[in-house]
PDB file of the backbone (N, CA, C, O) and the ligand in Angstrom, with CONECT records:
HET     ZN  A 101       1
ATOM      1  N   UNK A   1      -5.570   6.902  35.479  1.00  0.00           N
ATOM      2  CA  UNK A   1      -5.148   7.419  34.170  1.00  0.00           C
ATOM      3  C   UNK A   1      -4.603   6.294  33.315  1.00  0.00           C
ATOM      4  O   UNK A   1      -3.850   5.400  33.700  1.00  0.00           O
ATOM      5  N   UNK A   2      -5.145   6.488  31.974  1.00  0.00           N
ATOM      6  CA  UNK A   2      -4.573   5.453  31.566  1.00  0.00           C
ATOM      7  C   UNK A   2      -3.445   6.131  30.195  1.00  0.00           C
ATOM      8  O   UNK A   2      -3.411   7.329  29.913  1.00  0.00           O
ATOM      9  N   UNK A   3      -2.635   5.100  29.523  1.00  0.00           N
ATOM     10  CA  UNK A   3      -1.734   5.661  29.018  1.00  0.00           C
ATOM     11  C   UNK A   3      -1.546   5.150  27.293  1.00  0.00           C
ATOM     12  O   UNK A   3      -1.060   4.039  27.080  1.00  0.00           O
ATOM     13  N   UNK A   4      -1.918   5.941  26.255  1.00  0.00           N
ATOM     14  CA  UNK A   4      -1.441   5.297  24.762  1.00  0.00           C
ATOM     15  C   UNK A   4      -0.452   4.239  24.645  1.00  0.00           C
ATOM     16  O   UNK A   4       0.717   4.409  24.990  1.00  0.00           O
ATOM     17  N   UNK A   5      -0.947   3.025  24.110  1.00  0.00           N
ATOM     18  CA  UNK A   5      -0.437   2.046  23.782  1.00  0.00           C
ATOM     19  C   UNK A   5       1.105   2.274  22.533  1.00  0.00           C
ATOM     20  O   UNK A   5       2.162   1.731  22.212  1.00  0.00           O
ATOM     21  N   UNK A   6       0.359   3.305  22.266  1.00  0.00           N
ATOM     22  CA  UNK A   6       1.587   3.880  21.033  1.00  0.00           C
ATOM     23  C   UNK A   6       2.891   4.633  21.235  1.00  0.00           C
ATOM     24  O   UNK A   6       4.059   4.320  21.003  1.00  0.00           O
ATOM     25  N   UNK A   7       2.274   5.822  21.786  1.00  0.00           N
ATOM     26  CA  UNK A   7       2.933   6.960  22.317  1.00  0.00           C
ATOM     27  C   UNK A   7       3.062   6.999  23.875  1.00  0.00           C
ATOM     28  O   UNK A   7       3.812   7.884  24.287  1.00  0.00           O
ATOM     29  N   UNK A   8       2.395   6.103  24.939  1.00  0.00           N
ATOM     30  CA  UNK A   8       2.433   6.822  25.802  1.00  0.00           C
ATOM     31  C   UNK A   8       2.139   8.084  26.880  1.00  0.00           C
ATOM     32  O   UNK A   8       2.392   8.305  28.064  1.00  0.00           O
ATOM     33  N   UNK A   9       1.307   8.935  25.536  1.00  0.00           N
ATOM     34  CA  UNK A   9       0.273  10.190  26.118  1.00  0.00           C
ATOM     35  C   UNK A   9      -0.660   9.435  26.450  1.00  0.00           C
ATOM     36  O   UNK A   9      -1.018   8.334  26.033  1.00  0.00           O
ATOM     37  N   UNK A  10      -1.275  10.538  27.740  1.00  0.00           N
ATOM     38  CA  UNK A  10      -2.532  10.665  28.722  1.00  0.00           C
ATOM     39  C   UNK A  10      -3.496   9.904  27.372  1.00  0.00           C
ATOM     40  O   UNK A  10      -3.443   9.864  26.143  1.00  0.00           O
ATOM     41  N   UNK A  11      -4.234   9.445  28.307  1.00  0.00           N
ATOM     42  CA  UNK A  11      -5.970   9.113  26.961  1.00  0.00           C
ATOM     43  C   UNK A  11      -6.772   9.570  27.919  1.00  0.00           C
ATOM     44  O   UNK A  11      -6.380   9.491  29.083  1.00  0.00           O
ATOM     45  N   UNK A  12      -8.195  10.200  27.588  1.00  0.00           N
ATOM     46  CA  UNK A  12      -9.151  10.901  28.340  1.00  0.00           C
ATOM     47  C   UNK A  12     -10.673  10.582  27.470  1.00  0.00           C
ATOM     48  O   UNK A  12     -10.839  10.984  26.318  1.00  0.00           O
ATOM     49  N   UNK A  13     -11.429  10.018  28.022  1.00  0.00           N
ATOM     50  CA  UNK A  13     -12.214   9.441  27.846  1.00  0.00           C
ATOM     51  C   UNK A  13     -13.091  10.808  26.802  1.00  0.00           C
ATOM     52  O   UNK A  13     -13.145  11.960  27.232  1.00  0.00           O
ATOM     53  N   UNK A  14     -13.605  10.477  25.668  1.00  0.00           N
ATOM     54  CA  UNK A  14     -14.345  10.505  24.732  1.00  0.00           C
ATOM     55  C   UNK A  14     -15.447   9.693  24.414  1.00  0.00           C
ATOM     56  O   UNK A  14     -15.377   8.502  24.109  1.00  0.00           O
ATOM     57  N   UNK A  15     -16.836  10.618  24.523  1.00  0.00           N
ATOM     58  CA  UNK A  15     -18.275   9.634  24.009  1.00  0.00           C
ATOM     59  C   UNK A  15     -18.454   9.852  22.894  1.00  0.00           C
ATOM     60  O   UNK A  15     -18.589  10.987  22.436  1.00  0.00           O
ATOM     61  N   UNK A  16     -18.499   8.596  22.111  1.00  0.00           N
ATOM     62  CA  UNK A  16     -19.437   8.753  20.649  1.00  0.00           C
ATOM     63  C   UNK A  16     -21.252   7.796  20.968  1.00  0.00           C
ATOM     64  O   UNK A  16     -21.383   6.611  21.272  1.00  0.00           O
ATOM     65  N   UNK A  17     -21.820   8.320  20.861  1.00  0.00           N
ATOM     66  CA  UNK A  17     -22.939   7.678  20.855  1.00  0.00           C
ATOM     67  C   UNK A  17     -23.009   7.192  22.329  1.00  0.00           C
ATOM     68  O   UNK A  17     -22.944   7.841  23.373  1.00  0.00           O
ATOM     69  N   UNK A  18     -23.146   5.978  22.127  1.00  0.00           N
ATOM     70  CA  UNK A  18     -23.588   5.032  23.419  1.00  0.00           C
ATOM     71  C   UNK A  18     -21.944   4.970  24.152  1.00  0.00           C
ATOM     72  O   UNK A  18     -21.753   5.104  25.360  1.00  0.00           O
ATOM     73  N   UNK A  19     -20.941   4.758  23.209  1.00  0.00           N
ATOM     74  CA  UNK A  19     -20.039   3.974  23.968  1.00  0.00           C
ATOM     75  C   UNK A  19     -19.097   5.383  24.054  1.00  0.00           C
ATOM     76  O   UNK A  19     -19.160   6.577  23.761  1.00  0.00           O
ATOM     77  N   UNK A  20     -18.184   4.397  24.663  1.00  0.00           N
ATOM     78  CA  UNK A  20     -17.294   5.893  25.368  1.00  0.00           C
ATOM     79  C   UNK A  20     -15.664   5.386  25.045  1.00  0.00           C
ATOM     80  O   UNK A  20     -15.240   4.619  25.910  1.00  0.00           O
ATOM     81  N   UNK A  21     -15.115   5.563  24.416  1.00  0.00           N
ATOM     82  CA  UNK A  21     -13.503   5.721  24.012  1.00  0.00           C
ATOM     83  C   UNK A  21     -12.803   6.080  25.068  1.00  0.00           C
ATOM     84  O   UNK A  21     -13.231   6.353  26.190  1.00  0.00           O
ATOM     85  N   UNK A  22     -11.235   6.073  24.515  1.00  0.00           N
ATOM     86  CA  UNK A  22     -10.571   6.162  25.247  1.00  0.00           C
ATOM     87  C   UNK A  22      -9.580   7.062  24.080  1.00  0.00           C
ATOM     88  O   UNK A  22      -9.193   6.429  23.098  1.00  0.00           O
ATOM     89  N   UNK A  23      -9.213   8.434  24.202  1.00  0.00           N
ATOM     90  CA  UNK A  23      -8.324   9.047  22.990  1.00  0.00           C
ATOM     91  C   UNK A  23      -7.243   9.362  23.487  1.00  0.00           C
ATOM     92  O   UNK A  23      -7.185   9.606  24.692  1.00  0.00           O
ATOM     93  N   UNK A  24      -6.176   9.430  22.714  1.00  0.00           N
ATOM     94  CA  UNK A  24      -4.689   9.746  23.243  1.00  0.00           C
ATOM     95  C   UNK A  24      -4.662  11.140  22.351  1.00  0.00           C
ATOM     96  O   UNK A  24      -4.704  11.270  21.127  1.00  0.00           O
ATOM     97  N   UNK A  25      -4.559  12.331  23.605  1.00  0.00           N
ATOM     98  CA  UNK A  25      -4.241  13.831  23.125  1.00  0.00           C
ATOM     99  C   UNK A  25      -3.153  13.637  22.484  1.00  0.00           C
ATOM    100  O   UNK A  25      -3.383  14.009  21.334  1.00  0.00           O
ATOM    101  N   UNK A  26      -2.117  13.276  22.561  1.00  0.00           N
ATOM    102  CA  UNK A  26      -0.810  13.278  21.795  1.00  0.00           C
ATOM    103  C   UNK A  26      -1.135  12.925  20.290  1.00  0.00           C
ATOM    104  O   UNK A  26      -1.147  13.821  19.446  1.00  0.00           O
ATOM    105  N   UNK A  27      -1.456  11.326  19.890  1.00  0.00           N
ATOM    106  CA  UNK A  27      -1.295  11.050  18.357  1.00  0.00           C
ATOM    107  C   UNK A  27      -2.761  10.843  18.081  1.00  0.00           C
ATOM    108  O   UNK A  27      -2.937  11.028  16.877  1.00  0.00           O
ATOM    109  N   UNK A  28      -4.027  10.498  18.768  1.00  0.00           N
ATOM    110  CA  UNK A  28      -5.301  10.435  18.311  1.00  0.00           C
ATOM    111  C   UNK A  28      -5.774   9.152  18.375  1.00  0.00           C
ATOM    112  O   UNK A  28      -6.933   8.834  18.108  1.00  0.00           O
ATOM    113  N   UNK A  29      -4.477   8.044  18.893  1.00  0.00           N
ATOM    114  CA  UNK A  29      -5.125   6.841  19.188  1.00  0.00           C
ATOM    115  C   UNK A  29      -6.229   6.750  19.787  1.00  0.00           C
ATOM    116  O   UNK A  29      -6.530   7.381  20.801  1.00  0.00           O
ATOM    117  N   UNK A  30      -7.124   5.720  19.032  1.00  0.00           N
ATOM    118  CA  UNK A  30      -8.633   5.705  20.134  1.00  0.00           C
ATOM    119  C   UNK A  30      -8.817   4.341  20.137  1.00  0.00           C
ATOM    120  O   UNK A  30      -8.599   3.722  19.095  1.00  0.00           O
ATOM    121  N   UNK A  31      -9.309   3.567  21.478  1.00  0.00           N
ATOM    122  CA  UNK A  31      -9.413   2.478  22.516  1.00  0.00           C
ATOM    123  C   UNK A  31     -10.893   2.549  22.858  1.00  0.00           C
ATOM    124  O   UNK A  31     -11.144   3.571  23.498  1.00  0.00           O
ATOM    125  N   UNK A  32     -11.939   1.784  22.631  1.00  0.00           N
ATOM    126  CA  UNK A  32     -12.960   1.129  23.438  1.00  0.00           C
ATOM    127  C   UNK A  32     -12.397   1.334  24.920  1.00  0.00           C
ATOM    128  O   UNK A  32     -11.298   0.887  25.249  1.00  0.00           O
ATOM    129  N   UNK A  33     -13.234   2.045  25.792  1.00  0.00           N
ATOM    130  CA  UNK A  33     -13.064   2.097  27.160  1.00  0.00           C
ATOM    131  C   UNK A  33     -13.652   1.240  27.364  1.00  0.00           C
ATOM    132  O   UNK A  33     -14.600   0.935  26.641  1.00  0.00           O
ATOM    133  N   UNK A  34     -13.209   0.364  28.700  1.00  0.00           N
ATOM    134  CA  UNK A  34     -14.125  -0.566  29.313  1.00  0.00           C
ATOM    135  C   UNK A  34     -14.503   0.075  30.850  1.00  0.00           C
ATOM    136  O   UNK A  34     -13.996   1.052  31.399  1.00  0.00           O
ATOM    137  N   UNK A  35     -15.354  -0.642  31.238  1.00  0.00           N
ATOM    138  CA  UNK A  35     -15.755  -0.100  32.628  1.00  0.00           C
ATOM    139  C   UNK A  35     -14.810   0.517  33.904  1.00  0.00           C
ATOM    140  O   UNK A  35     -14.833   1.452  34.704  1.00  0.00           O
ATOM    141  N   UNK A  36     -13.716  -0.995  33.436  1.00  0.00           N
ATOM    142  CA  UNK A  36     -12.492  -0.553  34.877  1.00  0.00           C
ATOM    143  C   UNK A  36     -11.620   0.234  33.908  1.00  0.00           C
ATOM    144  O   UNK A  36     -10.506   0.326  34.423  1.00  0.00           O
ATOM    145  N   UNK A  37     -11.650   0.767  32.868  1.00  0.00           N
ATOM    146  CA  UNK A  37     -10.543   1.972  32.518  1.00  0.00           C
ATOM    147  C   UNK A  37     -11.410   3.103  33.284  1.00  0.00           C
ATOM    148  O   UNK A  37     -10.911   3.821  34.151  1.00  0.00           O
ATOM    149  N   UNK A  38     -12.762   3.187  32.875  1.00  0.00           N
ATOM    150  CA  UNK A  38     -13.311   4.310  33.321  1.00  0.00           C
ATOM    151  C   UNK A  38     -13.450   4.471  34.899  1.00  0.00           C
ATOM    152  O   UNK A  38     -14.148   5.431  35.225  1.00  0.00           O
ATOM    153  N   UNK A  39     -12.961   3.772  35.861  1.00  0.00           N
ATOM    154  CA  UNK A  39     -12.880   3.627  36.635  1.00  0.00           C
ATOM    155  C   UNK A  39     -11.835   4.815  36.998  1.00  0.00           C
ATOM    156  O   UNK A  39     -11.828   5.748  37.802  1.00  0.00           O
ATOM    157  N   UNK A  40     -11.015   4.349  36.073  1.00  0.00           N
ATOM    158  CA  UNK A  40      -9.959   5.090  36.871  1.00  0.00           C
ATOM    159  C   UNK A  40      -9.766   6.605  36.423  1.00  0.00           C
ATOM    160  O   UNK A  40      -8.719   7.236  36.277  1.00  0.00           O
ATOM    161  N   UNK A  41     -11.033   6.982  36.254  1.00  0.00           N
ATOM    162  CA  UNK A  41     -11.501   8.546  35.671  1.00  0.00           C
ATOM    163  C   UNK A  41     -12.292   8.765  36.440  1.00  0.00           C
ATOM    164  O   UNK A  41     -13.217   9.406  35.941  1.00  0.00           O
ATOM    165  N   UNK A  42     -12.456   8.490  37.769  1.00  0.00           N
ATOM    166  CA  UNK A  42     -13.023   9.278  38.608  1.00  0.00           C
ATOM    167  C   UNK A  42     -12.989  11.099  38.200  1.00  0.00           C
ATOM    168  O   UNK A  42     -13.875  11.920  37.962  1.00  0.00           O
ATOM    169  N   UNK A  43     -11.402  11.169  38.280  1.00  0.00           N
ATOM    170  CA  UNK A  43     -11.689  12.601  38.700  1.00  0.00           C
ATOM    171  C   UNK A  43     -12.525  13.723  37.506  1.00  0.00           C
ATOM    172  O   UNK A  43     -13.099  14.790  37.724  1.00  0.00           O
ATOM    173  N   UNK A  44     -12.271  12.847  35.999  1.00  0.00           N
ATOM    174  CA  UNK A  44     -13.410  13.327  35.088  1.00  0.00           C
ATOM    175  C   UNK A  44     -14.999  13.056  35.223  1.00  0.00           C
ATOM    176  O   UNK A  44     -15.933  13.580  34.616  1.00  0.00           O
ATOM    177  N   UNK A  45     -14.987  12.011  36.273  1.00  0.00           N
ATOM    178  CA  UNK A  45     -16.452  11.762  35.683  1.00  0.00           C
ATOM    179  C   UNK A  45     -17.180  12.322  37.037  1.00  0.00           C
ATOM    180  O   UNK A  45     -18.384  12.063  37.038  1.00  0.00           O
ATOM    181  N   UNK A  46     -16.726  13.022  38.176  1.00  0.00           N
ATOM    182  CA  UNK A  46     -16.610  12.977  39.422  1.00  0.00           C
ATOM    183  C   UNK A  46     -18.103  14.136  39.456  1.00  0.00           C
ATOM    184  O   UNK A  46     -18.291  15.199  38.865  1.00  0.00           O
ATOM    185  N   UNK A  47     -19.002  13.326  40.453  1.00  0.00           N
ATOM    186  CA  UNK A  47     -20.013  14.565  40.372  1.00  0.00           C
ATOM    187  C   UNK A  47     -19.985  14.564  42.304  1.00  0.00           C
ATOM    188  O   UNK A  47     -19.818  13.650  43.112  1.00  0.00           O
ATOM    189  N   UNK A  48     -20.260  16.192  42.481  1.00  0.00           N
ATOM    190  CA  UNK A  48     -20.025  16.185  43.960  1.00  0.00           C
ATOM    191  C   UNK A  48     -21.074  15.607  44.651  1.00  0.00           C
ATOM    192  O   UNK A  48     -22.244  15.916  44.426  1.00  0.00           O
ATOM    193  N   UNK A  49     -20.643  14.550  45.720  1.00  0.00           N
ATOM    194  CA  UNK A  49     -21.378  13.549  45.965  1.00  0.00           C
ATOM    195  C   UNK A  49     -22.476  14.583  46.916  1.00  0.00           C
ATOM    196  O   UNK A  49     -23.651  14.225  46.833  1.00  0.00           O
ATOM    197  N   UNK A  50     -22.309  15.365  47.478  1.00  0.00           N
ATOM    198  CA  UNK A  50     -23.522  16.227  48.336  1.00  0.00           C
ATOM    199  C   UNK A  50     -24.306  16.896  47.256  1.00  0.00           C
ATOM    200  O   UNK A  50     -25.521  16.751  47.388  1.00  0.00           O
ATOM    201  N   UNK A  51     -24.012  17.429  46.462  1.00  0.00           N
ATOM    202  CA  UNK A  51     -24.549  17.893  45.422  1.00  0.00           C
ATOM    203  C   UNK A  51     -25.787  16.813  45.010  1.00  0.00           C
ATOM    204  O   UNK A  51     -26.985  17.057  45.153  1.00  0.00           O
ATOM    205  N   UNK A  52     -25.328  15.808  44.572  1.00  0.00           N
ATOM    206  CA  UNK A  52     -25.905  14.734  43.625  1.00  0.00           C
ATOM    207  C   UNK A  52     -27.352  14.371  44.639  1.00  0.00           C
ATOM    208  O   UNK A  52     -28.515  14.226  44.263  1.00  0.00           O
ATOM    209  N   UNK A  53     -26.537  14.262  46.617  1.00  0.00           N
ATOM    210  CA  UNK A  53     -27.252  13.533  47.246  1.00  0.00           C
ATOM    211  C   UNK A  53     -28.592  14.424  47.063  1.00  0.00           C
ATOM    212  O   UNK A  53     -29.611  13.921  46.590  1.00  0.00           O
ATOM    213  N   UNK A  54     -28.515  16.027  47.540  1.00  0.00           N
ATOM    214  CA  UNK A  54     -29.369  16.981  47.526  1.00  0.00           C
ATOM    215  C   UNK A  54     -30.251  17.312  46.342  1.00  0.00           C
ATOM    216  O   UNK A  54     -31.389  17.725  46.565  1.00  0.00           O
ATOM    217  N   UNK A  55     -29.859  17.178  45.223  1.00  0.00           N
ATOM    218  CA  UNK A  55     -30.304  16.851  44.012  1.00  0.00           C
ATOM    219  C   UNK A  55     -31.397  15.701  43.939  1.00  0.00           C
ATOM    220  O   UNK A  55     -32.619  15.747  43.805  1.00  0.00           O
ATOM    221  N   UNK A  56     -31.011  15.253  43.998  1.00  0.00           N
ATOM    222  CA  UNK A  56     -31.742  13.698  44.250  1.00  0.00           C
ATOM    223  C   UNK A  56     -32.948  13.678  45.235  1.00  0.00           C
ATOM    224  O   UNK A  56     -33.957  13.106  44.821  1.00  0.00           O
ATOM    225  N   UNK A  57     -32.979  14.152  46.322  1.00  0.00           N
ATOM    226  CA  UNK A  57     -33.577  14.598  47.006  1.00  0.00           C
ATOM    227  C   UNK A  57     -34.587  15.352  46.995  1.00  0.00           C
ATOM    228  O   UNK A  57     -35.687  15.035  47.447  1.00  0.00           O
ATOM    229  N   UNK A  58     -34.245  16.648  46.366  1.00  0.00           N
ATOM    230  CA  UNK A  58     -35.155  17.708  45.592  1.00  0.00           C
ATOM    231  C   UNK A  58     -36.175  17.116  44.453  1.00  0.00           C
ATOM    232  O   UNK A  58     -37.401  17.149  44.341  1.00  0.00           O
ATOM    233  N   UNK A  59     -35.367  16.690  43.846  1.00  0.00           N
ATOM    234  CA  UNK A  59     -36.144  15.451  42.901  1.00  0.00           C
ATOM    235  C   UNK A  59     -37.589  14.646  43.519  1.00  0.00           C
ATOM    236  O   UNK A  59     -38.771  14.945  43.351  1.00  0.00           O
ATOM    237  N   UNK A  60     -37.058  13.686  44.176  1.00  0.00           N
ATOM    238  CA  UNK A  60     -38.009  12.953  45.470  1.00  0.00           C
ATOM    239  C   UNK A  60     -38.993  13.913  45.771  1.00  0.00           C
ATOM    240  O   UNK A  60     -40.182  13.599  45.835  1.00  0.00           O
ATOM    241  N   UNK A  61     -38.657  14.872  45.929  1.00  0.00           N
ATOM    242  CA  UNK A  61     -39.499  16.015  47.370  1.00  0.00           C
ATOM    243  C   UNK A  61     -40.607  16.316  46.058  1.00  0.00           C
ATOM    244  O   UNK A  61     -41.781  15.999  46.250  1.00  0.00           O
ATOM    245  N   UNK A  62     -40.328  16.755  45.104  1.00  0.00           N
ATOM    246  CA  UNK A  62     -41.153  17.462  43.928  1.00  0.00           C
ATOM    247  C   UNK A  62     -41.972  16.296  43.059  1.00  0.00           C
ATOM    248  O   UNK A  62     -42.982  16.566  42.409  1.00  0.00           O
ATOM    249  N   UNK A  63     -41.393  14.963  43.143  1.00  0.00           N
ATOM    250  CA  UNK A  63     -41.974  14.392  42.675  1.00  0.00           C
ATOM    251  C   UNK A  63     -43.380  14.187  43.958  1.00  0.00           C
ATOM    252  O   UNK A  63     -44.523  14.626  43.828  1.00  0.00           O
ATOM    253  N   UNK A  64     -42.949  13.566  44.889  1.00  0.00           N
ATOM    254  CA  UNK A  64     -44.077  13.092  45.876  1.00  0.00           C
ATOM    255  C   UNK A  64     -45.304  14.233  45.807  1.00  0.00           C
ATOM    256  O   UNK A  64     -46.464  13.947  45.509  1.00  0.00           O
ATOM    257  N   UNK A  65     -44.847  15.532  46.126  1.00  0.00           N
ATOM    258  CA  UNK A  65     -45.668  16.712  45.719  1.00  0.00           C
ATOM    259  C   UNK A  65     -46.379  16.658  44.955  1.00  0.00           C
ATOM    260  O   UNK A  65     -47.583  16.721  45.200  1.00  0.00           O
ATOM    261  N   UNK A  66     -45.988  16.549  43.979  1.00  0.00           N
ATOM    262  CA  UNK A  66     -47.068  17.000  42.561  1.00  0.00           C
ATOM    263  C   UNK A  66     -47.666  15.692  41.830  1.00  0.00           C
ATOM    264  O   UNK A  66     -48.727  15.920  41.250  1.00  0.00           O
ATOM    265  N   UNK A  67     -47.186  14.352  41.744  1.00  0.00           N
ATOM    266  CA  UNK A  67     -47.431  13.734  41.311  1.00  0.00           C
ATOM    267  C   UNK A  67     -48.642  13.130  42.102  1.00  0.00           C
ATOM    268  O   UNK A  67     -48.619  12.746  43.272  1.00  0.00           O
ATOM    269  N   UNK A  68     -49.807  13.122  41.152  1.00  0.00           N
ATOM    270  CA  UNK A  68     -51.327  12.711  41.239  1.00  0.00           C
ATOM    271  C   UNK A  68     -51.617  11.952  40.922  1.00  0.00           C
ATOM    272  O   UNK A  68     -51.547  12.194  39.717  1.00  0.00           O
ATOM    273  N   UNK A  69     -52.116  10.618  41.026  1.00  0.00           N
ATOM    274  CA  UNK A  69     -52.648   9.446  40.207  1.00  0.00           C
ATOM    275  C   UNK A  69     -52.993  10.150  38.708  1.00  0.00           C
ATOM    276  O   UNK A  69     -52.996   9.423  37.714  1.00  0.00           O
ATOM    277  N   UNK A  70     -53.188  11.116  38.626  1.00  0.00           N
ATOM    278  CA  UNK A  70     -53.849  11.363  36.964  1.00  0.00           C
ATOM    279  C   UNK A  70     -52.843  11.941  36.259  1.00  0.00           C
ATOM    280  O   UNK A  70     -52.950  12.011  35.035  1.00  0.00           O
ATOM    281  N   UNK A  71     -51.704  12.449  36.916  1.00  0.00           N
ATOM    282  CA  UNK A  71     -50.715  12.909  36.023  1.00  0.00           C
ATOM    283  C   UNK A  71     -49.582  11.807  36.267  1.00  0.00           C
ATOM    284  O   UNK A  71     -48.408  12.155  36.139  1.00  0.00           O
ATOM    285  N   UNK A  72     -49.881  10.551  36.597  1.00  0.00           N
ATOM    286  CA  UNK A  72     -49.133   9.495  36.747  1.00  0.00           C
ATOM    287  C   UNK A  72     -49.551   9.120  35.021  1.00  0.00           C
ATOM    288  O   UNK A  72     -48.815   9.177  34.035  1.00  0.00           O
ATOM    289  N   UNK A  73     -50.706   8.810  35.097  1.00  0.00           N
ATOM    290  CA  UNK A  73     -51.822   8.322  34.630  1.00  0.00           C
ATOM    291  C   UNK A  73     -51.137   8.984  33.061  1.00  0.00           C
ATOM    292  O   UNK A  73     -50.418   8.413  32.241  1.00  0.00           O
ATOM    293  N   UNK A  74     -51.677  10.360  33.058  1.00  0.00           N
ATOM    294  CA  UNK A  74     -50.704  10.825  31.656  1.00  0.00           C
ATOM    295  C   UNK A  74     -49.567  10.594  31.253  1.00  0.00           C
ATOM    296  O   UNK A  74     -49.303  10.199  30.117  1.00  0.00           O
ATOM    297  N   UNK A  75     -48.498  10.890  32.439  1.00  0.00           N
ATOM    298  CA  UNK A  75     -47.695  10.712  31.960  1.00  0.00           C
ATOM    299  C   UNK A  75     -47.052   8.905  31.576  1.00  0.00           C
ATOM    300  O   UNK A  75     -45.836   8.711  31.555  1.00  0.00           O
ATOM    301  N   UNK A  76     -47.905   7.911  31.344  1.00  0.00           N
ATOM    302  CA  UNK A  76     -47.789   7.055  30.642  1.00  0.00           C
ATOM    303  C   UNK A  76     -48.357   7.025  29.350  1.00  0.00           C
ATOM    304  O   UNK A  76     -47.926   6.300  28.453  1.00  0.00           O
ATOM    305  N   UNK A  77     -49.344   7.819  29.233  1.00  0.00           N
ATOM    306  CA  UNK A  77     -50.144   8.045  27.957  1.00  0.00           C
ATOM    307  C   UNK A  77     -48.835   8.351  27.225  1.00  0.00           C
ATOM    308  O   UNK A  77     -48.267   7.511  26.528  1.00  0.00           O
ATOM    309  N   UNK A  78     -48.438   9.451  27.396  1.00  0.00           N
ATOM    310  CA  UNK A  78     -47.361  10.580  26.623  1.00  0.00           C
ATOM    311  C   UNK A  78     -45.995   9.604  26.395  1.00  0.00           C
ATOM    312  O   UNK A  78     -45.422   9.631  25.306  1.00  0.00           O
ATOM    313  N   UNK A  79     -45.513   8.742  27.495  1.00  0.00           N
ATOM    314  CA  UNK A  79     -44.395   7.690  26.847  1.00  0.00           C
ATOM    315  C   UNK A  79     -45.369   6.644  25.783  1.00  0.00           C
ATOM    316  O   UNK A  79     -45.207   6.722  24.565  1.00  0.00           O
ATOM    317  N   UNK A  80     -46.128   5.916  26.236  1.00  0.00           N
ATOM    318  CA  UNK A  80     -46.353   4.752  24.937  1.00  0.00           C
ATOM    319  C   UNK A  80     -46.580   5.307  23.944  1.00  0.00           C
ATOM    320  O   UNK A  80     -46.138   4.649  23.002  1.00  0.00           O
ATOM    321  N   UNK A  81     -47.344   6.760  23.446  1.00  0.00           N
ATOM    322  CA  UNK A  81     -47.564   8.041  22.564  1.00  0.00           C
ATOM    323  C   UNK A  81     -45.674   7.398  21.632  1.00  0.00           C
ATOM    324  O   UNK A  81     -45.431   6.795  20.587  1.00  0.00           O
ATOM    325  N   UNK A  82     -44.899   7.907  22.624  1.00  0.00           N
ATOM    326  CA  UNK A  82     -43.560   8.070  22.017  1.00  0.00           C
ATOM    327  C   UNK A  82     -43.067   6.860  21.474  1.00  0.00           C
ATOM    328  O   UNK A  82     -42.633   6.716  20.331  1.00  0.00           O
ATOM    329  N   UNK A  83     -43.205   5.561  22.807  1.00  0.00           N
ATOM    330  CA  UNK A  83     -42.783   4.923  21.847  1.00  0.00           C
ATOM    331  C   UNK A  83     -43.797   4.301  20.405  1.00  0.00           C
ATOM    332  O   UNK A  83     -43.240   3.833  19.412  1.00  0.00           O
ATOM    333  N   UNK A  84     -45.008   4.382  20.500  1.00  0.00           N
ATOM    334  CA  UNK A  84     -45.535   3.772  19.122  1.00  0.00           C
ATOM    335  C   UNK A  84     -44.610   5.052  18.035  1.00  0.00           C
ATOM    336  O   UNK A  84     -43.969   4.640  17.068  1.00  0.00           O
ATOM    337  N   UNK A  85     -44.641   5.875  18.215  1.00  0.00           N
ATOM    338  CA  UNK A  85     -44.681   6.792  17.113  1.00  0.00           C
ATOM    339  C   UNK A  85     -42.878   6.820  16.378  1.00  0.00           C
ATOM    340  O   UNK A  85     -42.287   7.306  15.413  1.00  0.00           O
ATOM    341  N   UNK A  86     -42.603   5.986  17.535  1.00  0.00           N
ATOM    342  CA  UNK A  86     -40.764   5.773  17.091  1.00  0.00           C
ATOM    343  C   UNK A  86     -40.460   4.177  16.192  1.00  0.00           C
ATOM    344  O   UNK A  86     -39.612   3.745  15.412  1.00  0.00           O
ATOM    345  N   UNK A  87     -41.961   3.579  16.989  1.00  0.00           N
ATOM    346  CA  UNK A  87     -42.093   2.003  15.808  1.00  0.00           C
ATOM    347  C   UNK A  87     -42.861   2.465  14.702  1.00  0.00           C
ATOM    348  O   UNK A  87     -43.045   1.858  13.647  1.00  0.00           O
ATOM    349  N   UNK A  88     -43.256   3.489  14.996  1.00  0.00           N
ATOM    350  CA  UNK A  88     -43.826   3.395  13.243  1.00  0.00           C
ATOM    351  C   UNK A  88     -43.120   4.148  12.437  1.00  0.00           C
ATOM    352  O   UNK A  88     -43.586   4.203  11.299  1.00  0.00           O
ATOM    353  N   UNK A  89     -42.206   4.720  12.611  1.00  0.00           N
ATOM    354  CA  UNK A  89     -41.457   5.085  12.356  1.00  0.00           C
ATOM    355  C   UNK A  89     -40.118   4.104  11.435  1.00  0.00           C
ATOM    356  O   UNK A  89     -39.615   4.136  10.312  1.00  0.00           O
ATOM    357  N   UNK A  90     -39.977   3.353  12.595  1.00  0.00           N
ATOM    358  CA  UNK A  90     -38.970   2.072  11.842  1.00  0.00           C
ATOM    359  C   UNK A  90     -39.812   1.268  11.310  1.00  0.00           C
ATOM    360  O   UNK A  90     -39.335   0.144  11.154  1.00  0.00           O
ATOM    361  N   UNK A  91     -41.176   1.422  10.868  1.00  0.00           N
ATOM    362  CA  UNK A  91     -41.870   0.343   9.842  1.00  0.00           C
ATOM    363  C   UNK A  91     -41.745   0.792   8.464  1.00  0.00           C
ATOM    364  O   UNK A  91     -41.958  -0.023   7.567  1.00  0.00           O
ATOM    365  N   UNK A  92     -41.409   2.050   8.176  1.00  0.00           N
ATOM    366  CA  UNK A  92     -41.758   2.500   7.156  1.00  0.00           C
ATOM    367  C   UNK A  92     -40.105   2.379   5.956  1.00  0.00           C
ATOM    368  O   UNK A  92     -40.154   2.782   4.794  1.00  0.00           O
TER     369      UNK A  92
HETATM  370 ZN    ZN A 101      -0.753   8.265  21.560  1.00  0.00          ZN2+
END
């Protein structure tokens, strides 16, 4: 846990976009989190590790299954599809 530089209230990690803050519930101070603050937010960021493992797993199992050289095959069509269509996008 980490603690407002100001006040002293809890701060609890907040995402804007990419990066992830650090806000103090008390006055609204907000801090750039760095990696080892977020560290010490395990118990917010905490995903149950059997869960995740089994998850993960299921994942694996369904991919090996179904995935065919030809729907490998598409499904690269369908990403470079995305990204040209996101550069032409920023050309304009
Ligand atoms: Zn504060």
């Amino acid at each position: 846990m980490k603690y407002c530089p100001k006040c002293g209230g809890p701060m609890f990690p907040v995402k804007k976009g990419k990066t992830i803050y650090l806000k103090c519930r008390r006055c609204g101070y907000e801090m750039k989190a760095t990696e080892k603050d977020l560290k010490k937010y395990k118990v917010v960021h905490k995903t149950d590790e059997k869960e995740k493992v089994v998850t993960t797993k299921v994942i694996s199992q369904v991919r090996k299954a179904s995935a065919s050289p030809d729907e490998l095959e598409r499904a690269k069509e369908e990403y470079y599809e995305l990204v040209l269509d996101q550069l032409g996008e920023y050309g304009e």
